[in-house]
N, C-alpha and C positions, 0 to 999 in steps of 0.2 A: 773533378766534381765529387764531393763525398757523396757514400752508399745513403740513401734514407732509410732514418731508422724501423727497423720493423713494428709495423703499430700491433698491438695485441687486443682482444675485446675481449673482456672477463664477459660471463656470460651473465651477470647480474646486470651489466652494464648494458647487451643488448637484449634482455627481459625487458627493463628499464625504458627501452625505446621503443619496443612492441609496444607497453601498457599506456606511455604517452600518446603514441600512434595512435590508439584503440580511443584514450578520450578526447585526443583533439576533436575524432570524428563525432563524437557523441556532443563535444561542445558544441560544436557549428550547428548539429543538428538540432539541437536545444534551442539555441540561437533563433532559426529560422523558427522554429514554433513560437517562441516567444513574441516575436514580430505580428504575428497571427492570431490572437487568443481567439479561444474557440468556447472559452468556459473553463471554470476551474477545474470541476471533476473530469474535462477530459484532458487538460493540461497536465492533470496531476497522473493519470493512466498512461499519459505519453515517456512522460518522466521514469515511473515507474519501469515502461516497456525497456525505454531508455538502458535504463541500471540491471534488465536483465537478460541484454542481446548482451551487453556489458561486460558481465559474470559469463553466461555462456560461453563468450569468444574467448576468456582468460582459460577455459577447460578444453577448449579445443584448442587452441595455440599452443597448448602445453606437450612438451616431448614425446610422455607417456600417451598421448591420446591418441593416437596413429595404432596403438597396440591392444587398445580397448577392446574386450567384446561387442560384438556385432549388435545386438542386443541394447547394449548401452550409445554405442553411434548413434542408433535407429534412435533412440528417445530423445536424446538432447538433438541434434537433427532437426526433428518431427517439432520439438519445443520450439528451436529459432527459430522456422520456417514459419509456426504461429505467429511469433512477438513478430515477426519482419513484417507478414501482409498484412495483419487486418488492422494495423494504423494505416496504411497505404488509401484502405478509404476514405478516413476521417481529414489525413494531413494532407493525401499527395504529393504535390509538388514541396511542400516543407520537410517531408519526410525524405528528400534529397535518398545520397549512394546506403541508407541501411540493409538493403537487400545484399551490398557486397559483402558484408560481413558473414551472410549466409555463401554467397557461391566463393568465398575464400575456403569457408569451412569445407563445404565440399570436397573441393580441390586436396584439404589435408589430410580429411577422413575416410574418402572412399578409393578404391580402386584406381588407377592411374586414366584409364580407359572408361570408365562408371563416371569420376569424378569431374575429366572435360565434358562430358555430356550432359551432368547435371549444373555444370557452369553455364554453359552455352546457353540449356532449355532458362536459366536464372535470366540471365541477362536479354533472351527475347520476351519473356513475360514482364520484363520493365519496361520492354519497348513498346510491347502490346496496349500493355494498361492504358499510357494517355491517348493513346490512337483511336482505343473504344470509350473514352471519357470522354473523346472531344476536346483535348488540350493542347494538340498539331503539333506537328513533325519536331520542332523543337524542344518540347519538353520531350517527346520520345527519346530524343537522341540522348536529351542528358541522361535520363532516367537512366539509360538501358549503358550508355559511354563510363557513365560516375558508377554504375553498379559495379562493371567489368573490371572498370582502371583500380575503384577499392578494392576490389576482390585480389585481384595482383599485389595490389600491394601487399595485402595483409597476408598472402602466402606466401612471397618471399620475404617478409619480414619475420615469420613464425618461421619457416624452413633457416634462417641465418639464426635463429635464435638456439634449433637444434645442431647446426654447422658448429657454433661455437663454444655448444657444450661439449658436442663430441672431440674436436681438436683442443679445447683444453685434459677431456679425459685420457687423450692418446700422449699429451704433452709429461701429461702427468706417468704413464706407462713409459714412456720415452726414459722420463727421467729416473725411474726406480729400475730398469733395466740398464741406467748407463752405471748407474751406482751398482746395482750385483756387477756385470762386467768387471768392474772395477777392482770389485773385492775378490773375481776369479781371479783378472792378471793379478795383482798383487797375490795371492798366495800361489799362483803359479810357477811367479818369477821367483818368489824367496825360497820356492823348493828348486827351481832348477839352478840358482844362483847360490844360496846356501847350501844346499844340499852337498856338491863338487866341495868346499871349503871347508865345512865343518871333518867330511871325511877325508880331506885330507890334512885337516889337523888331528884328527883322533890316528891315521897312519903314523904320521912325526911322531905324536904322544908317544905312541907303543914302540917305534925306534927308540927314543930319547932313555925311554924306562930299561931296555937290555942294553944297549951300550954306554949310561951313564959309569958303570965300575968301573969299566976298560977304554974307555975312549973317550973322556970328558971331555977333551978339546972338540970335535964332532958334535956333543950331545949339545954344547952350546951354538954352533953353526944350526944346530938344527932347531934351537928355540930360537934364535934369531930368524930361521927361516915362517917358524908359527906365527912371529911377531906380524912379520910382513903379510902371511894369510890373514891374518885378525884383520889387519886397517886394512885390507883389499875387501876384505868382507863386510867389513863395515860401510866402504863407499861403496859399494854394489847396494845394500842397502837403501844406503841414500839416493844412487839413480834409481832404485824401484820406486821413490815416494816419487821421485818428477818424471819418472815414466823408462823403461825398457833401455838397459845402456847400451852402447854399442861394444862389442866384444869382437875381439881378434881371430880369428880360426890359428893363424901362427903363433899366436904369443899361447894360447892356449895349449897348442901339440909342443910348446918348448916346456910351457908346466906340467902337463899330463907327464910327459915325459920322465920330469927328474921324481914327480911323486912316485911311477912307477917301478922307479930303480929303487928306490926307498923302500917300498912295498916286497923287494922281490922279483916283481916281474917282469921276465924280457919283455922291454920293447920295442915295437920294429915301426918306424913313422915313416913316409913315405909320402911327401903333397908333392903334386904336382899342379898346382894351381896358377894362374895369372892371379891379379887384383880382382878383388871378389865386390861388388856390390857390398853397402852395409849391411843392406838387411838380409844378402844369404851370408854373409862372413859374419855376423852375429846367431842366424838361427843353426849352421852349420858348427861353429866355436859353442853352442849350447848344446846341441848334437854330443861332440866328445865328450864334455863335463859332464855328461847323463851317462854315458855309455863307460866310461874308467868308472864316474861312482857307483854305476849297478856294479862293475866286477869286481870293487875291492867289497862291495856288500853283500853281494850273492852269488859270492861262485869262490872257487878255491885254484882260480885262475895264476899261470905259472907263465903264462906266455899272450902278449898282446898283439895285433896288428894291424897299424892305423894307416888307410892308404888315399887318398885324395887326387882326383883324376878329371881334368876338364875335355870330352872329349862331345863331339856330335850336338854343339850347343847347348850343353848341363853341365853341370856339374856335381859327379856322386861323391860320397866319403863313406866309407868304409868302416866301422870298429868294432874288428873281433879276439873274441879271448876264448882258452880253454878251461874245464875244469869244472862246467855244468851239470848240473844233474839231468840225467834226462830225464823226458817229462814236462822241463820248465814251460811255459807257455810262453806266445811267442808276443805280438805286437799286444795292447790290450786296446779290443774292439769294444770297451765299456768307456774310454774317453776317460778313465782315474787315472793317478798313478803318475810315474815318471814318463812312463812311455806315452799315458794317453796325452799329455800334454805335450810332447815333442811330435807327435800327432798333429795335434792342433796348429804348433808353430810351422810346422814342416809343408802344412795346407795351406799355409794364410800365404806362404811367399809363393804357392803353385807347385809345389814338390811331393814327393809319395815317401813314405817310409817304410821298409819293412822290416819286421826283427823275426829270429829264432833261431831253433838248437839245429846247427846241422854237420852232417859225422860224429854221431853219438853226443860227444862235450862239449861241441865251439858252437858259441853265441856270436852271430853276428848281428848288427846294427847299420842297416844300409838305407842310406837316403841319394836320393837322385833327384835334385834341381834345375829345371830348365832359365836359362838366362836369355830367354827370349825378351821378356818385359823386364830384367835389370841386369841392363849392360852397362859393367864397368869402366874404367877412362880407357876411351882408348888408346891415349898416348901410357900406356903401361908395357913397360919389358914385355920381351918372347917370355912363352912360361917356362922355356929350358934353362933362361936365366937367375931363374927365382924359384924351382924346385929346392922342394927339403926336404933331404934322406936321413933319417939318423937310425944309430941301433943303440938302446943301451943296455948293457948285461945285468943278469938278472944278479942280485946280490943273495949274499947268504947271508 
C-alpha cells in the first residue's frame, strides 16, 4: 500500500478557515435574531454588535496577540466581554454560543492557569443566566454547552492557525540551512578532493620543467601521467555535484606513493587493514590526500611515513613527515582549513583526530576509527593476506 501523501497547510489557508469559522458563527447568529424581530433600531445594534465581537475575535485569534501588552489584553477583553452580555438581555436565547467567542479568547490571552478559570467562571455564567430568567434547565445547558464547545473550537482552531505558521517558518529555516550545508560540503569537498590533485599536478609540472633537457622520454611519461590527474579531477568534480564519491584508502597510498617519489621524498607505506567500510575507506583515503598535500605545501619534508593498523575494533592510520618548522600549530580547533574539515569528516563516521609537531620536525596526522557501527563484509580475507608494505626512495 503506498505512503499517503504528506498534506501541507499554508497558513493563509488555515487563517482562511478561522475567519470562515468565526462567520458561520456570526451567520446562524444573525439567523436566529432575524426569526425574532425585535424592532429595527435594536436589529440594527444587534448587527452592529455582531461585526464587532467579529473584528475583536480576528485581533485576538492573531499570532501576535498572545505577546500583546497587558494593558492592551485588558482593553480589548474588557470591550468583548461588553458587546457579548448586554445583548444577552435583549436577545437571549437568539443570542445562542456568542459568549464562546469571549472564553475562546480567554483561553488565548491570558495565563494558562488565569485563562481555564476565566473559561469555567464564562461558561457558568451562561448557565446561570436562564436559571435566574426562568428559561429551565434546558436552555441552561445549551447556553452554557454552545458557550464552552465554541470557545474550544475557536482556540484550537486559532492555536492550528499559529502551529502552521510556525512549522512553515522552521520549513522555511529547514530549507535555507540545507542549502548553506550544501554550499559548506561542496566547498569542503573541492578542497579536500582538489586540493591532493592540483598539487600534485603543480609536483609533475616542476619535475617535467628540470628534466625536460635530459630525459624527455620521462618528461613525456610524466605529462601523460598530469593528463590522467586532470580527468580524475575532473570526475571527482562531477561526484561532488551528485554528492561525496567513494574513495579507496589503497588506490590512494599506491598514488600518494608514486607522487611522493616524484617529489623526493622517502616513502615508507605500511596498511595493515582488512576491507574497510565505505565510508571509513573514503574518510580515511581523504585523511592521506590532506595529510601528503599539507607536506608537499608546508613543510620541507624529505621522509614520509604512512602506517595503517586494525587493531582492538578501530581502525588508526597514521601520516607523518619530517622537515617542519617548529611552532607549527597542531589540529585547528577553529573548524577552517584542511584540517578543520578533516575534523568534521573524522567526526561524522565516530573517530577522533589529532595532528602536531612532535621531536622537534615531524608532523604527524593520526586518526583513530572505531568500526563498531561499520562493520565490513565479513566474508573478507585475514588482514595478513591483504596487508601493503611498500618503500619507495627518495629521488634526487
Amino acid at each position: 500500500m503506498p505512503d499517503a501523501p504528506d498534506i501541507v497547510i499554508a497558513p493563509r489557508t488555515a487563517r482562511l478557515v478561522l475567519q470562515l469559522t468565526l462567520f458561520a458563527h456570526l451567520l446562524i447568529t444573525s439567523l436566529d435574531m432575524l426569526r425574532d424581530l425585535r424592532g429595527t433600531a435594536l436589529e440594527l445594534y444587534g448587527f452592529l454588535d455582531l461585526v464587532g465581537i467579529f473584528l475583536v475575535q480576528l485581533v485576538h485569534s492573531a499570532p501576535a496577540a498572545e505577546r500583546a501588552p497587558a494593558c492592551r489584553k485588558a482593553l480589548t477583553l474588557g470591550g468583548q466581554a461588553v458587546l457579548t452580555y448586554l445583548p444577552v438581555v435583549a436577545w437571549r436565547a437568539e443570542w445562542g454560543a456568542m459568549a464562546g467567542f469571549l472564553s475562546g479568547s480567554v483561553l488565548l490571552l491570558l495565563p494558562t492557569g488565569l485563562g481555564w478559570l476565566a473559561f469555567g467562571a464564562i461558561g457558568v455564567s451562561m448557565v446561570a443566566y436562564p436559571l435566574a430568567m426562568g428559561l429551565g434547565p434546558v436552555a441552561a445547558l445549551y447556553f452554557g454547552g454552545s458557550t464552552m464547545l465554541t470557545g474550544l473550537v475557536l482556540y484550537g482552531l486559532s492555536r492550528l492557525v499559529q502551529l502552521v505558521a510556525k512549522v512553515h517558518a522552521a520549513r522555511k529555516q529547514l530549507a535555507e540551512l540545507a542549502v548553506s550545508n550544501e554550499r559548506v560540503r561542496f566547498a569542503r569537498d573541492l578542497h579536500d578532493l582538489l586540493g591532493y590533485s592540483l598539487c600534485a599536478i603543480t609536483v609533475k609540472g616542476e619535475l617535467i620543467r628540470r628534466i625536460m633537457p635530459a630525459q624527455p622520454e620521462r618528461a613525456q611519461e610524466e605529462v601523460s601521467s598530469i593528463l590522467a590527474i586532470s580527468r580524475q579531477s575532473l570526475a571527482d568534480v562531477r561526484a561532488v555535484v551528485r554528492g561525496y564519491p567513494h574513495l579507496s584508502l589503497r588506490q590512494e597510498a599506491d598514488s600518494v606513493g608514486s607522487l611522493l617519489e616524484v617529489a623526493g621524498v622517502k616513502a615508507t607505506i605500511d596498511l595493515e587493514l582488512g576491507d574497510l567500510p565505505a565510508a571509513v575507506d573514503t574518510t580515511l583515503a581523504t585523511v592521506l590526500r590532506e595529510g601528503v598535500a599539507n607536506l608537499l605545501r608546508h613543510s620541507e619534508g624529505r621522509v614520509c611515513v604512512i602506517h595503517g593498523v586494525e587493531r582492538n575494533g578501530a581502525v588508526e592510520l597514521c601520516v607523518a613527515n619530517d622537515g617542519v618548522e617548529p611552532g607549527r600549530p597542531g589540529t585547528g580547533q577553529d573548524g577552517r582549513g584542511g584540517l578543520g574539515n578533516l575534523v568534521q569528516r573524522v567526526s561524522a563516521v565516530g573517530g577522533t583526530l589529532t595532528a602536531g609537531v612532535h621531536h622537534g620536525s615531524w608532523f604527524c596526522l593520526r586518526v583513530v576509527v572505531p568500526l563498531g557501527r561499520h562493520r565490513p563484509d565479513e566474508t573478507a580475507l585475514p588482514v595478513t593476506d591483504r596487508s601493503l608494505r611498500t618503500e619507495s626512495p627518495a629521488r634526487s
